[in-house]
C-alpha atoms as a printed R data frame, in Angstrom:
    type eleno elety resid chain resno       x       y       z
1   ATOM     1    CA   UNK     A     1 116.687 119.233 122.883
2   ATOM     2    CA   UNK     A     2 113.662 117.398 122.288
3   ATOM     3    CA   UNK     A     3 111.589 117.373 119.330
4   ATOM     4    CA   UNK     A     4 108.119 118.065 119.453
5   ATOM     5    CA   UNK     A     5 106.531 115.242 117.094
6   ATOM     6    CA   UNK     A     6 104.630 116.209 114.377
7   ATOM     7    CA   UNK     A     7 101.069 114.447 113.581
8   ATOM     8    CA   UNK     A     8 101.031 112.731 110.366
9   ATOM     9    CA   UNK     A     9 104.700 113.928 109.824
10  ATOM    10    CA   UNK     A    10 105.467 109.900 108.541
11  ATOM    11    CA   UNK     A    11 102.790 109.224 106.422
12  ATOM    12    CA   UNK     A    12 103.665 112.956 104.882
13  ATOM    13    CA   UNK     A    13 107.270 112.279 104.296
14  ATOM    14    CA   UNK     A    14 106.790 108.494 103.060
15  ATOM    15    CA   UNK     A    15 104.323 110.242 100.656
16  ATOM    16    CA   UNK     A    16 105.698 113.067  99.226
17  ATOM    17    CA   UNK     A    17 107.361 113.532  95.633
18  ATOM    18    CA   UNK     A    18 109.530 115.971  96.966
19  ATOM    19    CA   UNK     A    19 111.402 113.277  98.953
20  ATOM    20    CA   UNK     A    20 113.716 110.588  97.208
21  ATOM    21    CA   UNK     A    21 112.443 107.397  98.579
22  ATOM    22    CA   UNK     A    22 114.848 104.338  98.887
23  ATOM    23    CA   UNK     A    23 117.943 106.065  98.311
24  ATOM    24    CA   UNK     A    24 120.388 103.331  99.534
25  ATOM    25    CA   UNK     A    25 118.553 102.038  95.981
26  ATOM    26    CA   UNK     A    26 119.716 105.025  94.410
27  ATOM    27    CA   UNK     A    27 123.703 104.665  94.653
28  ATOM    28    CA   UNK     A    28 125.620 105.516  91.844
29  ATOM    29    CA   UNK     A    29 122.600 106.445  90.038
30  ATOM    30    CA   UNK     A    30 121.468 109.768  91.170
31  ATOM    31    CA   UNK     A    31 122.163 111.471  87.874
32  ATOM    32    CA   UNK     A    32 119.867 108.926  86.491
33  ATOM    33    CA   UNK     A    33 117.564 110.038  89.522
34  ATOM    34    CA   UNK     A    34 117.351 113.853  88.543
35  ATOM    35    CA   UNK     A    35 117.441 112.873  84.583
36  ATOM    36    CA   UNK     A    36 120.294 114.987  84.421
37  ATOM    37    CA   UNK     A    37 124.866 114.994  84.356
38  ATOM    38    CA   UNK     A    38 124.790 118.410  86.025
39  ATOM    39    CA   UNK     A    39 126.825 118.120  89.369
40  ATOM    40    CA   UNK     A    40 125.235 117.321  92.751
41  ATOM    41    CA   UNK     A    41 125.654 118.945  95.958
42  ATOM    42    CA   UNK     A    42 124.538 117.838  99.191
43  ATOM    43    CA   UNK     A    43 123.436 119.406 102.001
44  ATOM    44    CA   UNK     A    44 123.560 117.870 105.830
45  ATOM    45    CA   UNK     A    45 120.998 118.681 108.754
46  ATOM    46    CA   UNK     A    46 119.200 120.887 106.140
47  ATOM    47    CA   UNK     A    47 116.737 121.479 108.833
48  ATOM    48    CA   UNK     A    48 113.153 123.366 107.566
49  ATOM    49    CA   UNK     A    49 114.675 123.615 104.266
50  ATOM    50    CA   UNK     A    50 115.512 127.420 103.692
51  ATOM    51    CA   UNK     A    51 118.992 127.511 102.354
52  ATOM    52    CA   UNK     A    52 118.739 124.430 100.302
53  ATOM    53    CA   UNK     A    53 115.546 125.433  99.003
54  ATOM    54    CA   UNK     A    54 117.006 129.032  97.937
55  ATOM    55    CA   UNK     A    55 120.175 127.877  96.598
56  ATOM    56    CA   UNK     A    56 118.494 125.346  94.079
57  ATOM    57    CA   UNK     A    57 116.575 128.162  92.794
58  ATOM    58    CA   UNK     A    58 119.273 130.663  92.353
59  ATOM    59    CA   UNK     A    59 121.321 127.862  90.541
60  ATOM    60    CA   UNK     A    60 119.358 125.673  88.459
61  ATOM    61    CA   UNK     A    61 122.270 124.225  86.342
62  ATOM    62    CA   UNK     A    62 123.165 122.305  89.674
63  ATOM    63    CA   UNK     A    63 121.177 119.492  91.126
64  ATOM    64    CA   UNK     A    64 120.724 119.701  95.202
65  ATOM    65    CA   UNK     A    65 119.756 116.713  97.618
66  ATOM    66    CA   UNK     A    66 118.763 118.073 101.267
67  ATOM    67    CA   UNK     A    67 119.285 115.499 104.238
68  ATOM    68    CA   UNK     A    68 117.531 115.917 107.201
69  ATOM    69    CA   UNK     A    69 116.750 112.769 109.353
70  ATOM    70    CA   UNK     A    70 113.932 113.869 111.624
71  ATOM    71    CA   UNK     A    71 110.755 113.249 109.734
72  ATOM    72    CA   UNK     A    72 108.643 115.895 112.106
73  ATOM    73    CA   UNK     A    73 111.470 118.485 110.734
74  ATOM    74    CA   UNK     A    74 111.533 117.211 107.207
75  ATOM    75    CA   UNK     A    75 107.467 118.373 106.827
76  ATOM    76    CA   UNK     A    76 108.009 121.770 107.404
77  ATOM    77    CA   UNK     A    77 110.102 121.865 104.383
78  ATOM    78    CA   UNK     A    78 107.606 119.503 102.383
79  ATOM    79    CA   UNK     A    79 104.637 121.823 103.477
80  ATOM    80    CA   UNK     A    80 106.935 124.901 102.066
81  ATOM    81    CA   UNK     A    81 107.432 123.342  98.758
82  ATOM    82    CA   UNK     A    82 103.889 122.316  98.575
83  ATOM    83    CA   UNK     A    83 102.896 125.831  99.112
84  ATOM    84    CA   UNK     A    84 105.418 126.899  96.376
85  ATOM    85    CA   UNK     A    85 103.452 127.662  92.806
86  ATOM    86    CA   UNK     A    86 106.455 126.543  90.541
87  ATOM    87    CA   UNK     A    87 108.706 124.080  92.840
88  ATOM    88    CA   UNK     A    88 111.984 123.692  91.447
89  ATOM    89    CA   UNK     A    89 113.009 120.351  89.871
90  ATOM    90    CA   UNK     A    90 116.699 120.451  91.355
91  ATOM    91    CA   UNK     A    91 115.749 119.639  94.476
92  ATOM    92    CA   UNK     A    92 115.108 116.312  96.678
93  ATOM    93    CA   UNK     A    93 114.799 115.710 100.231
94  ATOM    94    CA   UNK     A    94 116.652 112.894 101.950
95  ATOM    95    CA   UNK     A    95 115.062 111.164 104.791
96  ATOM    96    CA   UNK     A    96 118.315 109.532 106.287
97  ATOM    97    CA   UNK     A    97 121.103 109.327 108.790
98  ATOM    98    CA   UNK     A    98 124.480 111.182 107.999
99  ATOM    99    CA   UNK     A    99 125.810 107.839 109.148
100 ATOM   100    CA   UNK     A   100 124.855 105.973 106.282
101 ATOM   101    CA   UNK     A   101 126.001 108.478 103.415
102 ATOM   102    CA   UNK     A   102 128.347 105.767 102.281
103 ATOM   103    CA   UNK     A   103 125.444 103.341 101.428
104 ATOM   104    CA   UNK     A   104 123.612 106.450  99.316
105 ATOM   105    CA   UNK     A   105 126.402 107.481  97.881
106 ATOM   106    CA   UNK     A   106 129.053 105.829  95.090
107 ATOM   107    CA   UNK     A   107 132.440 107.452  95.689
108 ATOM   108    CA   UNK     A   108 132.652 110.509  94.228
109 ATOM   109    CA   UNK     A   109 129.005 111.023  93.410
110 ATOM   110    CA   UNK     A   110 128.842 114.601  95.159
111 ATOM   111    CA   UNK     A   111 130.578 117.653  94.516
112 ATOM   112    CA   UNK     A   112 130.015 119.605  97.267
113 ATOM   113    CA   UNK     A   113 128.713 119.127 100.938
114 ATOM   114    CA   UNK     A   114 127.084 122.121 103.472
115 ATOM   115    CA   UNK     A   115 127.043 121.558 106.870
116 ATOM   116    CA   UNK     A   116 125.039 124.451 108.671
117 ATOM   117    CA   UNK     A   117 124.655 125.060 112.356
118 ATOM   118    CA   UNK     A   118 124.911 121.658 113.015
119 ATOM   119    CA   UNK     A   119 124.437 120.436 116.570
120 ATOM   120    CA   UNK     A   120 127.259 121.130 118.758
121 ATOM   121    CA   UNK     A   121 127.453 117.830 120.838
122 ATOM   122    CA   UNK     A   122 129.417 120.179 123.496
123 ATOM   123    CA   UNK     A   123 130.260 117.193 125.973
124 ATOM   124    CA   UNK     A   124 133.323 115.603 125.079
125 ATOM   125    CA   UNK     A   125 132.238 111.784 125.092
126 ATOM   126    CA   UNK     A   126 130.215 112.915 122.089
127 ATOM   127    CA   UNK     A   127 132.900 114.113 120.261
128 ATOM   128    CA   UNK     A   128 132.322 111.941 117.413
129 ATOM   129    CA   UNK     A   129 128.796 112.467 116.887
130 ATOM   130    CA   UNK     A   130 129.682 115.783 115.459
131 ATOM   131    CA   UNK     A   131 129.381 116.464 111.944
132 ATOM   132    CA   UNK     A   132 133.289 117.701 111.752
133 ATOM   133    CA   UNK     A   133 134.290 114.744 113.862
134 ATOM   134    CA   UNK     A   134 137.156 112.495 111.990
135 ATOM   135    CA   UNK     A   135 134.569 109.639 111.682
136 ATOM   136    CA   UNK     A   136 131.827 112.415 109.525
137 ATOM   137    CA   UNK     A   137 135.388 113.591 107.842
138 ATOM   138    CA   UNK     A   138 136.102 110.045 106.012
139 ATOM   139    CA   UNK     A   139 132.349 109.556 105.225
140 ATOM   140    CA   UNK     A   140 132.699 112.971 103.200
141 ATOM   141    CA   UNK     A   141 136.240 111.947 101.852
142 ATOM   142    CA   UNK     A   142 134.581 109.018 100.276
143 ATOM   143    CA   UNK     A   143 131.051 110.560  98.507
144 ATOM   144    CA   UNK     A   144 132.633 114.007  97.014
145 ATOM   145    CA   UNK     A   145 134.821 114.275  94.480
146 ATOM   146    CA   UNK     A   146 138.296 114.606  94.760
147 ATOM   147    CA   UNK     A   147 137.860 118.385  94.105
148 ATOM   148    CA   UNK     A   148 134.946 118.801  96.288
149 ATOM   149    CA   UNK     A   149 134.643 120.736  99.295
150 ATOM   150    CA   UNK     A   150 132.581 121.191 102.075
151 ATOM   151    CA   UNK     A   151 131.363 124.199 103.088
152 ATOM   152    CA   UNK     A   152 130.504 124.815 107.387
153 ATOM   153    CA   UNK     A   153 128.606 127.677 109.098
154 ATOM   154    CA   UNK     A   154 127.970 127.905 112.950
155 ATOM   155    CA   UNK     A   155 127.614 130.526 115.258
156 ATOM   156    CA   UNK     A   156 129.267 128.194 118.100
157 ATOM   157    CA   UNK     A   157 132.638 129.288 117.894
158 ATOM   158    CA   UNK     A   158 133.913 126.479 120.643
159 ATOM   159    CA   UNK     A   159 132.681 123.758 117.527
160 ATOM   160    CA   UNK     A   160 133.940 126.180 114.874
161 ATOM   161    CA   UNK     A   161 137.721 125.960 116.243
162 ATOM   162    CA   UNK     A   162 137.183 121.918 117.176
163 ATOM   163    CA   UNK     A   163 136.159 121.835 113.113
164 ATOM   164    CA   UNK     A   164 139.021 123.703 112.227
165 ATOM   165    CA   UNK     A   165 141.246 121.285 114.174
166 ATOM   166    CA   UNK     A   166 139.571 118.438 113.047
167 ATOM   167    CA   UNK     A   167 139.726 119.183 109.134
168 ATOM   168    CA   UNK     A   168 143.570 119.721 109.427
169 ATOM   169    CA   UNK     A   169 144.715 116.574 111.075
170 ATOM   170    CA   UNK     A   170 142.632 114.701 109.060
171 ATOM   171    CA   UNK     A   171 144.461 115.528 106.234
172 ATOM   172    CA   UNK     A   172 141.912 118.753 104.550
173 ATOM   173    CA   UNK     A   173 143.119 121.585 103.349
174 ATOM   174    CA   UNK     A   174 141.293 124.754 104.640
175 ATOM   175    CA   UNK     A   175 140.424 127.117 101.865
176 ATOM   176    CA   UNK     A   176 138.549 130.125 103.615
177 ATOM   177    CA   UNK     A   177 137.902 130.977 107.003
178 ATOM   178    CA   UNK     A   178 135.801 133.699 107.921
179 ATOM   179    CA   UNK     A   179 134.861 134.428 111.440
180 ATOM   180    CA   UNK     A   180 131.832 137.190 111.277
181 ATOM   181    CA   UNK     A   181 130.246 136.027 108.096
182 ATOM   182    CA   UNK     A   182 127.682 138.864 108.202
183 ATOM   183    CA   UNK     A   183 129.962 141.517 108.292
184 ATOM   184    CA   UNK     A   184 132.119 140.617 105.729
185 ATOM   185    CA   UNK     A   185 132.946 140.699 101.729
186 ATOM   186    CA   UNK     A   186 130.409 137.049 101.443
187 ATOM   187    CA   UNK     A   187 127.733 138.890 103.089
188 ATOM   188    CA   UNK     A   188 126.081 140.349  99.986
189 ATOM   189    CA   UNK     A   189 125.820 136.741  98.892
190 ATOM   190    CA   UNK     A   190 125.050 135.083 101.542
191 ATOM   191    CA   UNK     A   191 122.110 132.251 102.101
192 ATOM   192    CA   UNK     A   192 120.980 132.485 105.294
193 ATOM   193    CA   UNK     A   193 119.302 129.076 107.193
194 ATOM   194    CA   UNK     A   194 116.402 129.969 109.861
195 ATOM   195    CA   UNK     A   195 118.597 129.491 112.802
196 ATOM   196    CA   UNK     A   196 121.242 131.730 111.108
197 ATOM   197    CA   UNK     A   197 118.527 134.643 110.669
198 ATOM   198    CA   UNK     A   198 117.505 134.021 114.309
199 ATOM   199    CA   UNK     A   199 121.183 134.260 115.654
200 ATOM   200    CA   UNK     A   200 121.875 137.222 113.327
201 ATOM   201    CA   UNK     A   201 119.000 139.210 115.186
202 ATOM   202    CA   UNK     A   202 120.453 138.444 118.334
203 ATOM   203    CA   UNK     A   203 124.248 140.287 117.617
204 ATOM   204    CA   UNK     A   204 125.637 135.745 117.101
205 ATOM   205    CA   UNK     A   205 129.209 136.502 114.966
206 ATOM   206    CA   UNK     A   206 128.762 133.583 112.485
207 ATOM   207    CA   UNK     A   207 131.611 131.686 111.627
208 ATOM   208    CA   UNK     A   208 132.418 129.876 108.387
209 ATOM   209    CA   UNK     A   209 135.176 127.881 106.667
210 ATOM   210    CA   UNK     A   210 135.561 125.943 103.354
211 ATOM   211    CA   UNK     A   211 137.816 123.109 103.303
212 ATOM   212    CA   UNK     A   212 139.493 120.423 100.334
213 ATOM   213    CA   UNK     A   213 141.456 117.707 100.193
């Protein structure tokens, strides 16, 4: 799907203090970016911003960097934290490609990743493009800790069993899988991303897993 482009969505992003500029600069040093030791979770594809946004306000002792390389995407969630009266300090947006998360991150740097309805790449000669792929797998195996996990919703349940697959023989461990999020014991809980509320309207089963190493 194309992306309609935003007007002024650059000069926006490359402006705003809500956005951690240079962060290959940053590696090894994001404690020292937030001010902070308190852990650091990540999430990938973070899209307008809604989950990330609400989980680094319902948990302020952790720090939270959202990723989301399309800059006419990224506004929207700049424009919602402009809007917000008391923004939250736990919170940065990442301008960058998932491909370069070893060059922003030291090993070991992030606890904990989310992946969220992340695009399916249904044709298998894009197999690897995926964010559960084996090459996305080692990228995470290298910037979380060694306790870490990473945490993957989708309402696609073709990618959800490729993931599934894909986490095992790479050598994760999965922790939880749940396979109608909405109607089970995490629902009460439950952050919800703006394709997630858009999919739950329409009867979508959402599907979710944790895995470790």
């Amino acid at each position: 799907m194309r992306l309609r482009k935003v007007k002024g969505a650059e000069e926006k992003v490359a402006s705003s203090s809500f956005v951690a500029h240079n962060a290959k600069e940053n590696k090894g040093k994001w404690k020292q970016v937030f001010g902070n030791d308190k852990p650091i979770r990540l999430e990938i594809g973070m899209g307008k911003g809604r989950f990330i946004t609400t989980l680094s306000k319902e948990n302020q002792d952790v720090n939270y960097l959202g990723l989301e390389r399309f800059q006419s995407v990224l506004v929207r969630a700049i424009e919602k934290r402009e809007e917000d009266p008391e923004p939250n300090a736990n919170l940065l947006f990442l301008c960058e490609d998932a491909n370069d998360l070893t060059d922003i991150f030291e090993e070991g740097e992030i606890d904990e990743i989310y992946l969220n309805f992340s695009d399916p790449w249904p044709k298998a000669r894009h197999a690897e493009r995926r964010l559960t792929s084996g090459t996305y797998l080692a990228k995470y195996d290298k910037v979380i800790k060694k306790t870490g996990k990473v945490v993957f919703k989708t309402d696609n349940t073709e990618l959800f069993d490729y993931s599934l697959e894909s986490f095992q023989e790479h050598g994760w461990k999965i922790d939880s899988v749940i396979r109608d999020l909405h109607n089970s014991e995490l629902a009460e809980g439950n952050i919800m991303t703006e394709y997630e509320i858009k999919f739950g309207k329409l009867g979508k089963k959402i599907c979710r897993l944790e895995a470790s190493r």
